[in-house]
C-alpha positions in Angstrom: 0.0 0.0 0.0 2.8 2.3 0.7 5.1 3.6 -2.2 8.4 5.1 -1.1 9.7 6.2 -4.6 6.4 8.4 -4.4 8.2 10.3 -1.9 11.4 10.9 -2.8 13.7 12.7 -5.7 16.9 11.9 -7.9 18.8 8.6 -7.7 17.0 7.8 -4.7 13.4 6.9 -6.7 15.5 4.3 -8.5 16.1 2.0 -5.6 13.3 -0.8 -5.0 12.3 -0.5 -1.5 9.0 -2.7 -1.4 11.3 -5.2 -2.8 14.4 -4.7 -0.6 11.8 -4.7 2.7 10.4 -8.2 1.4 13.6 -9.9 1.0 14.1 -8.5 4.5 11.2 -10.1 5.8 11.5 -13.1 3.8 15.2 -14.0 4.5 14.8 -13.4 8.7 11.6 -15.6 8.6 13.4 -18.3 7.8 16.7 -17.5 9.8 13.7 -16.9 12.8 14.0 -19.9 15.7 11.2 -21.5 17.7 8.3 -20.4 14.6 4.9 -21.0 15.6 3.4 -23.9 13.8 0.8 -22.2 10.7 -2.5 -24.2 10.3 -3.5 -25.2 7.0 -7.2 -23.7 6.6 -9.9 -24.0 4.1 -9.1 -20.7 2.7 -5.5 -21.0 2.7 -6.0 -23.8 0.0 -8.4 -22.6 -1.5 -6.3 -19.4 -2.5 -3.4 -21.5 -3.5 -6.0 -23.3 -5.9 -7.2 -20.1 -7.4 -3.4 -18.9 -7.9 -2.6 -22.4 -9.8 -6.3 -22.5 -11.5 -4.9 -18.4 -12.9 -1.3 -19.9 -14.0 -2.8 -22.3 -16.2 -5.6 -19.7 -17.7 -1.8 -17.6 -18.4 -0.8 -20.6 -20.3 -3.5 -21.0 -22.3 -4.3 -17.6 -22.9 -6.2 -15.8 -25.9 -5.0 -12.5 -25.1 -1.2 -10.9 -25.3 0.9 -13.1 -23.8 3.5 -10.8 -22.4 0.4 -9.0 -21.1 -1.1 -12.2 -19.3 2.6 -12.9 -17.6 3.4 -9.3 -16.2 -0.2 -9.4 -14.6 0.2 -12.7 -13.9 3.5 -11.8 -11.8 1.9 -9.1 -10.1 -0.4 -11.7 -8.6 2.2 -14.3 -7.5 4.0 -11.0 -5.7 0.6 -11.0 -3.8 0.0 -14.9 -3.2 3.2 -14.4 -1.8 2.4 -11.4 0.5 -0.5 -13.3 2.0 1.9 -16.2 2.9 4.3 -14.6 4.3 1.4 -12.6 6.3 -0.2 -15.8 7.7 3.5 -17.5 8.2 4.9 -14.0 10.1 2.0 -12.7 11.9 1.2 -14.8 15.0 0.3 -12.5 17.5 -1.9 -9.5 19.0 1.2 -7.3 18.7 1.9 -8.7 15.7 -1.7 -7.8 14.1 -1.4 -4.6 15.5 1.8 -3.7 13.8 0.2 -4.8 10.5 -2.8 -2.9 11.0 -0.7 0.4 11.7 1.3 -0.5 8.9 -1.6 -0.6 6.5 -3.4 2.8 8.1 -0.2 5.0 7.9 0.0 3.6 4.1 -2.8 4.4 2.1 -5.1 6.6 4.7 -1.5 8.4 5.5 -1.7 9.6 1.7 -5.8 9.9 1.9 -5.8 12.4 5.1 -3.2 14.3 3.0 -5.1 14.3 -0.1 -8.6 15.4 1.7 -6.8 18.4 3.5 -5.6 19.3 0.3 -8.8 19.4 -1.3 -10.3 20.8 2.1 -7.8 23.8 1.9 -8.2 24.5 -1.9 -12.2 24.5 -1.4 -12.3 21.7 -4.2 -10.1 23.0 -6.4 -7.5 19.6 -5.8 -8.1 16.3 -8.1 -7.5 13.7 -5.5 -5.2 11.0 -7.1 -3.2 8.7 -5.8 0.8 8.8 -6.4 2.0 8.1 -10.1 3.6 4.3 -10.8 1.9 3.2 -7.3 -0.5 0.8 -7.1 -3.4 3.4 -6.2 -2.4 5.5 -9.1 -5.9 5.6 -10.1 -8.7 7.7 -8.3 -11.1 5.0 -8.1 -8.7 2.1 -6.5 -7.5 5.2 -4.1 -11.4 5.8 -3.1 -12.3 2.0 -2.6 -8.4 1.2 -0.8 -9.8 4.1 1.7 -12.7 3.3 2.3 -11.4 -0.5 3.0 -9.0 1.5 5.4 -11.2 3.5 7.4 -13.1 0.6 9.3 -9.4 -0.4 10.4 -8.6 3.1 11.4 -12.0 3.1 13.4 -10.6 0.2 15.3 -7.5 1.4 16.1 -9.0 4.3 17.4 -11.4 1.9 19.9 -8.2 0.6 21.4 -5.9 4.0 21.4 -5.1 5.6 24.8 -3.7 8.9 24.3 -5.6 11.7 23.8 -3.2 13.2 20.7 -3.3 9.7 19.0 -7.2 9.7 19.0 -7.6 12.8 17.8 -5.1 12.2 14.6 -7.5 9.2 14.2 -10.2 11.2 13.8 -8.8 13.7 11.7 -7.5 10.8 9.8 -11.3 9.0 9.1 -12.4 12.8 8.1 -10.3 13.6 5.9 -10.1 10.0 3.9 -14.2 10.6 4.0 -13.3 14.0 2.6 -10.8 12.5 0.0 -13.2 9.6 -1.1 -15.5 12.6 -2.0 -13.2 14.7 -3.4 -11.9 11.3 -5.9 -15.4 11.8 -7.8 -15.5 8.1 -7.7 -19.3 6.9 -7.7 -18.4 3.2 -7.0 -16.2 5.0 -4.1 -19.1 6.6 -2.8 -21.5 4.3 -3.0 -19.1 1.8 -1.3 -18.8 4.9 1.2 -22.5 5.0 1.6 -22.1 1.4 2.4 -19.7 1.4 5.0 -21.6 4.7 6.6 -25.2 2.5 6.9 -23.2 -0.2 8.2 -22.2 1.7 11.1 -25.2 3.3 11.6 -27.3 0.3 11.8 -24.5 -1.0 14.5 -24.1 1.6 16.7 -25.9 1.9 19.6 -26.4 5.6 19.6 -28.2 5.9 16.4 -29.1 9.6 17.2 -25.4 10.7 17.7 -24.6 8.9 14.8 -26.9 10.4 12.7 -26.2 14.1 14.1 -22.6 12.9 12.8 -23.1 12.0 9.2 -25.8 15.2 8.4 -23.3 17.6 10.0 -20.3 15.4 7.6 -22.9 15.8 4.4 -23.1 19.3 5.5 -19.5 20.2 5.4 -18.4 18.1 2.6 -21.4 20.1 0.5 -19.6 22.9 1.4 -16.6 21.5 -0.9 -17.7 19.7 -3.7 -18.5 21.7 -7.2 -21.3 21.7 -9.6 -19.0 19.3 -11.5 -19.4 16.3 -8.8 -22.9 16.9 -7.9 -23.3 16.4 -11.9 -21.4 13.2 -11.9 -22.8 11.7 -9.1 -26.4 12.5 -10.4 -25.4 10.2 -13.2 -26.0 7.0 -10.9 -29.8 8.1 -11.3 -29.9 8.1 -15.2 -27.1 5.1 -16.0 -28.5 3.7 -18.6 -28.0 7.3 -20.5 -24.5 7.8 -19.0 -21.8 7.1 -21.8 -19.4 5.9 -19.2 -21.6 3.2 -17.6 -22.9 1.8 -21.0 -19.1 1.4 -21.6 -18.6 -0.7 -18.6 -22.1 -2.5 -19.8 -20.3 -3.5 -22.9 -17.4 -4.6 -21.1 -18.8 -6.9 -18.9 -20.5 -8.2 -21.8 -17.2 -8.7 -23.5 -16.4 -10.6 -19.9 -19.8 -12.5 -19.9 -19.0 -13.8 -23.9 -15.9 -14.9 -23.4 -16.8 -16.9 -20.7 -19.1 -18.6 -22.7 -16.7 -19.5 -25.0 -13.9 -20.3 -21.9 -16.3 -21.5 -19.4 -13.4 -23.8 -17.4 -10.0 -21.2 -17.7 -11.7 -17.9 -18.7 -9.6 -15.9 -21.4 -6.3 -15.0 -19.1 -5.7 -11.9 -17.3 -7.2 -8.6 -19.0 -7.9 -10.3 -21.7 -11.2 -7.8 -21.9 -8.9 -5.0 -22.8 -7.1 -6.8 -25.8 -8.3 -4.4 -28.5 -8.3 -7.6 -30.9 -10.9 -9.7 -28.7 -12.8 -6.6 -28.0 -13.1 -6.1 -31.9 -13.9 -10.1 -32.1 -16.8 -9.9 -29.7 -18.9 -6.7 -30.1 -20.7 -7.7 -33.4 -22.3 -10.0 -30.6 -23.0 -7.8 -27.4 -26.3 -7.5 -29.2 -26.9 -11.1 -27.4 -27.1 -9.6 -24.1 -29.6 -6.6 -25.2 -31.7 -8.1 -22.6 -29.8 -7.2 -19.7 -28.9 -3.5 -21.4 -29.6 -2.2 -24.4 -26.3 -1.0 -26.0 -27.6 -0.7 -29.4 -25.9 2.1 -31.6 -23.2 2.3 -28.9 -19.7 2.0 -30.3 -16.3 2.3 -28.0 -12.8 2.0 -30.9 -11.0 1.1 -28.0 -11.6 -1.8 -25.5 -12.9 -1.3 -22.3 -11.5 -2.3 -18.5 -14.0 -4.4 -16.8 -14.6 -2.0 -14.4 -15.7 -4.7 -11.8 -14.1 -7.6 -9.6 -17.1 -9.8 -10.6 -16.9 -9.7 -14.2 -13.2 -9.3 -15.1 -12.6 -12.9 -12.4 -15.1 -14.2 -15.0 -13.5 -12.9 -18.2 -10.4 -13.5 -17.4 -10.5 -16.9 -15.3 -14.4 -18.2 -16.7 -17.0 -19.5 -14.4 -14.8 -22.0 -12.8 -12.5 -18.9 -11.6 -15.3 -16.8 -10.6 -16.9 -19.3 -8.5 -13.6 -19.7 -6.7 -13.1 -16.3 -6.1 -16.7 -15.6 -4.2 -16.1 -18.5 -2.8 -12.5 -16.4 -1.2 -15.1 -13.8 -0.1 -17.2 -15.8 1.3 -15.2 -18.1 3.2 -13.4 -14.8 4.6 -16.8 -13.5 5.3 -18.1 -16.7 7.6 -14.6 -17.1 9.0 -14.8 -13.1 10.5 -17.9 -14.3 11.8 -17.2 -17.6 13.5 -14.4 -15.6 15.4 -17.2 -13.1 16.6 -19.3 -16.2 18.0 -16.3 -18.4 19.4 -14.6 -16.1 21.7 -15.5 -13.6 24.6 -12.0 -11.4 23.4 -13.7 -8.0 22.8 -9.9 -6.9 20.9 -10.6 -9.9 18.9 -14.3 -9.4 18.3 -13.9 -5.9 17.8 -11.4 -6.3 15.0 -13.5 -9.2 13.1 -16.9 -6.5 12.9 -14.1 -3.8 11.3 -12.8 -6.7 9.1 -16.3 -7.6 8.0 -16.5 -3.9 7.2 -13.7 -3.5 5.3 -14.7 -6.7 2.8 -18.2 -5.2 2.4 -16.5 -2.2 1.2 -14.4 -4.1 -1.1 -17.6 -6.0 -2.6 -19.8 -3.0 -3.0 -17.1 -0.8 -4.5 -15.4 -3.4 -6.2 -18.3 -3.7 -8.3 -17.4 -0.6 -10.3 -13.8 -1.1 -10.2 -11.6 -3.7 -11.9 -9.6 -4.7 -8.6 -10.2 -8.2 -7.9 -6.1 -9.1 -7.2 -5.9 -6.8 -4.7 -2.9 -6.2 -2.0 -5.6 -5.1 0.5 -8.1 -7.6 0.0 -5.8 -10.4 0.5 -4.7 -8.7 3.6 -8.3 -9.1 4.9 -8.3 -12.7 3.9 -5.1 -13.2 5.7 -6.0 -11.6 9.1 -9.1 -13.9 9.0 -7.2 -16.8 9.0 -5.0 -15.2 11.3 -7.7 -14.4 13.8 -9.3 -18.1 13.4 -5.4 -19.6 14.1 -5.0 -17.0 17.2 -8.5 -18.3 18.8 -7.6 -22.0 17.9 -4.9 -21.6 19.8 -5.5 -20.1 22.7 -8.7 -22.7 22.9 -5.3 -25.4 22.9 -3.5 -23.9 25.6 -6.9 -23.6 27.4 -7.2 -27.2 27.0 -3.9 -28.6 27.9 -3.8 -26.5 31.1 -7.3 -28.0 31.8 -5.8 -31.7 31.5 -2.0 -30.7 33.3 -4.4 -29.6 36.3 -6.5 -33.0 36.1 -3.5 -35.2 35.9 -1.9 -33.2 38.8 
């Protein structure tokens, strides 16, 4: 999530950090004595499954090949990063380290990006840093809204006064920054995330006085230009830019058809060859749009998790993949209902959060191999190890006493 070369000049954006800090991590895991044994879980396999089920859609690919392999690598850098997270990270102070890690990378850059667009009344474009992975506006918004539940838990289990209230500045201003994105998908996944904690809170009222004094400020920002693009939700099927992502996911939808098992490889729906190859046919799926007398000359992005996993990896892939969200999903709440931790509980409701943001956002957003997501899987297996564990030590005490 972080990107050092993003802040930093001459011969010193050159050198590969993120790279140098893995090896780091990698090389004193395994010079690390006395490691805590790492269960093998349900999900675990099942994302090594969806990693292998990808390599062989690269192999057999219908798009660029050299396109297919670079995205492909991208992913195995991630595969890895959720290993190494459920190998490394054994602890409470382990996961707290991680979670502070994650908050000071991308809602770090957020809170500076909303003050920025707080101080010029509007006048910033939020985007996220050049050549990092949250270049774009619209990953930014949905990576900060994913962030935000964190941040909120954090702030449940910070102490000092000053810390708290940087918290809180920090949740405003990423609110303020999601706005200022002009992302729809970001704010409707920000919508999301704000119902989900007003139907959980238990003082509605203060809550409420909270978000219509928030709608009232962040009015006070946003131009005619926003209100504009956000009234578009209401009158999609007229908006150029949706029936673009229409024609894409019927691009995605087609090729599945035709690659039901291994999909079409990665971005394959933004091969300017296959997109020429399947719109003579989009007229097939008039039923779910009507895209008639709509032409795009250049391919379209997916512009959702759902339907690029099926494009590029077919139904088989897709299936896994919600599967991945699901899992994660049931796992965050079996930790809710098997221990009487409140850090523990706590942190599973903001986890849950943070993958209901992903969902609803990631609809509109072509994001599905996600750094961030797979850190949520990863603390849920996390979480489940921690609980099974301590359950263990519970248990073994329990039988030293009765053998005593």
């Amino acid at each position: 999530m972080f990107f050092p070369n993003g802040w930093v000049w001459g011969f010193a954006s050159s050198l590969r950090y993120n790279m140098l800090i893995a090896l780091a991590t990698i090389l004193s895991y395994f010079f690390q004595r006395n490691k805590i044994k790492t269960d093998v879980s349900g999900l675990t396999v099942l994302i090594l499954i969806f990693f292998i089920w990808s390599t062989i859609s690269s192999v057999l690919t219908l798009s660029n090949p050299s396109v297919v392999w670079f995205e492909w690598n991208i992913f195995l850098k991630i595969i890895i990063f959720y290993f190494l997270c459920i190998f490394v990270i054994k602890t409470k102070h382990h996961i707290n380290v991680f979670l502070w890690a994650i908050c000071l990378s991308a809602a770090y850059f957020g809170a500076a990006e909303g003050l920025k667009y707080i101080v010029t009344a509007g006048g910033h474009t939020v985007a996220g840093i050049p050549g990092s992975r949250l270049e774009d506006r619209n990953e930014l918004a949905l990576a900060l809204n994913m962030t935000i539940p964190l941040i909120v838990f954090l702030l449940s289990q910070t102490k000092s006064k000053w810390l708290r209230l940087a918290l809180m500045g920090a949740v405003a201003f990423n609110i303020v920054a999601i706005l200022g994105s002009y992302s729809r998908g970001g704010t409707l996944a920000l919508i999301v995330v704000g119902g989900y904690f007003f139907l959980q809170s238990k003082r509605k009222i203060l809550v409420s006085l909270f978000l219509v004094v928030a709608v009232g400020v962040s009015s006070a920002f946003v131009s005619d230009e926003w209100t504009g693009r956000m009234n578009t939700i209401e009158t999609m099927d007229q908006d150029t830019s949706f029936l673009g992502r229409v024609m894409a996911w019927k691009q995605a939808t087609l090729m599945a058809l035709d690659n039901p098992i291994f999909g079409a490889g990665f971005k394959a729906g933004q091969n300017q060859a296959l997109w020429m190859l399947y719109e003579p046919d989009f007229y097939k799926l008039n039923f779910i749009v009507d895209t008639t007398g709509i032409h795009f000359p250049k391919a379209k992005a997916a512009h959702s998790i759902y339907f690029q996993v099926l494009g590029d990896l077919g139904f088989v892939g897709l299936l896994m993949f919600l599967s991945i969200l699901l899992i994660t999903y049931r796992k965050l709440s079996w930790v809710t209902r098997n221990t009487d931790d409140e850090w523990l509980i706590g942190l599973a409701r903001m986890l849950k959060v943070s993958l209901i943001a992903y969902c609803a956002g990631g609809a509109a957003l072509s994001l599905p191999y996600f750094d961030l997501s797979f850190a949520i899987f990863a603390l849920a297996h996390i979480l489940c190890e921690l609980i099974h564990r301590q359950k263990n030590k519970v248990t073994i005490k329990r039988e030293g006493h009765r053998y005593a």
